[in-house]
C-alpha positions in Angstrom: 53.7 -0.4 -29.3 56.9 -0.1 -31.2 60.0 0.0 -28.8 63.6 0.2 -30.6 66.7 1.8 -29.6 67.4 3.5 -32.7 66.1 6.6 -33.4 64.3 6.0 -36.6 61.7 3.6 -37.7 62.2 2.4 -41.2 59.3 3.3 -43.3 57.4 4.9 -40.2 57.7 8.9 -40.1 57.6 10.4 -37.0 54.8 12.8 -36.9 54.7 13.9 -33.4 57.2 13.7 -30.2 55.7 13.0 -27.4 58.5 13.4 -24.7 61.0 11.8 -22.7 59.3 8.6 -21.1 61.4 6.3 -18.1 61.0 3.0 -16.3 62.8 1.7 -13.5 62.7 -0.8 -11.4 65.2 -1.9 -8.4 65.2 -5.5 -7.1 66.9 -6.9 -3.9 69.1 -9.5 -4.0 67.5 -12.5 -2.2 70.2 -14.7 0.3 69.2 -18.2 -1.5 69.7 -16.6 -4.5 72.9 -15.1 -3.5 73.9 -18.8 -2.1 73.2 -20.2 -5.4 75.1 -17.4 -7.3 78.3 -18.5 -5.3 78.0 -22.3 -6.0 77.6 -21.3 -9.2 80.4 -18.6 -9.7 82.8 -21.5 -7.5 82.0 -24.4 -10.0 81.6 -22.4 -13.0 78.9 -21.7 -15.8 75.7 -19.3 -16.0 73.7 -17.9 -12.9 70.4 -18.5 -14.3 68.1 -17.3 -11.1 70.0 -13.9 -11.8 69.6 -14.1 -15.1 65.6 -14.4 -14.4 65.6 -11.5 -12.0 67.4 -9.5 -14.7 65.1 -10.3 -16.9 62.2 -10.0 -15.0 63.4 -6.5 -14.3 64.4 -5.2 -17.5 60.8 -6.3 -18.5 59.2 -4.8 -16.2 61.1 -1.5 -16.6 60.3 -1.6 -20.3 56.6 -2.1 -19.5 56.8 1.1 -17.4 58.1 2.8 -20.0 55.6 1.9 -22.2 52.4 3.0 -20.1 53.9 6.5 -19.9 53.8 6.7 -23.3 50.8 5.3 -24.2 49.3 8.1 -21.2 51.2 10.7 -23.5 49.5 9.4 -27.0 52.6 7.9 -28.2 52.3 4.6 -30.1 56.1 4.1 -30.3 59.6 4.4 -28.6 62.3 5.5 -29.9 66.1 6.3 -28.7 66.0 3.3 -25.7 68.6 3.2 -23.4 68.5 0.2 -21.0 71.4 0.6 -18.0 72.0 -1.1 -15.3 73.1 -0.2 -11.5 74.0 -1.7 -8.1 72.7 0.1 -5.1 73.4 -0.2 -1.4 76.3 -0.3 0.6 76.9 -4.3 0.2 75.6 -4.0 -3.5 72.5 -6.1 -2.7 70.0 -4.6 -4.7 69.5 -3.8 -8.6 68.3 -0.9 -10.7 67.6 -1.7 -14.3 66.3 2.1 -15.9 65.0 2.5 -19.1 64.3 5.7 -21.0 63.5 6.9 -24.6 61.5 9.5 -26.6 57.9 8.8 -26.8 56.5 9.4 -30.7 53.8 9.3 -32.6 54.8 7.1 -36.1 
């Protein structure tokens, strides 16, 4: 399934839309993680066990996304948006949504 953010496939007519098709997916921030984070943010440099969570997330969100449009005959997505959130009161979890128009190219 083609996924893109733009809102036109070159050389790939749309010939039906499908709908508006989401993902989301909210993650909790784990305390070892967290620990890590700090060291990290103290010393300087990438946090790369967020960075996997991230991109665990966004994946995962994405793949969502994907199913909902394959249920509604679409074999491609155009229009992505991917955003990003904190949630709860100590900003200890994550919401990665995605959404887009489901199409038939």
């Amino acid at each position: 399934m083609i996924v893109s953010t733009t809102t036109l496939i070159e050389g790939r007519p749309v010939r039906a839309y499908r709908g508006i098709v989401t993902g989301e997916v909210i993650v909790g921030a784990n305390i070892v993680r967290d620990l890590f984070a700090s060291i990290t943010d103290l010393v300087g440099g990438r946090s790369g066990k967020y960075e996997e969570v991230l991109a665990r997330a966004r994946k995962e969100a994405i793949s969502e996304m994907k199913a909902e449009a394959l249920a509604l005959g679409a074999n491609a997505v155009i229009g992505v948006d991917i955003d990003y959130e904190v949630l709860g009161k100590t900003g200890s979890m994550l919401m990665v949504s995605v959404s887009g128009t489901a199409v038939s190219v």
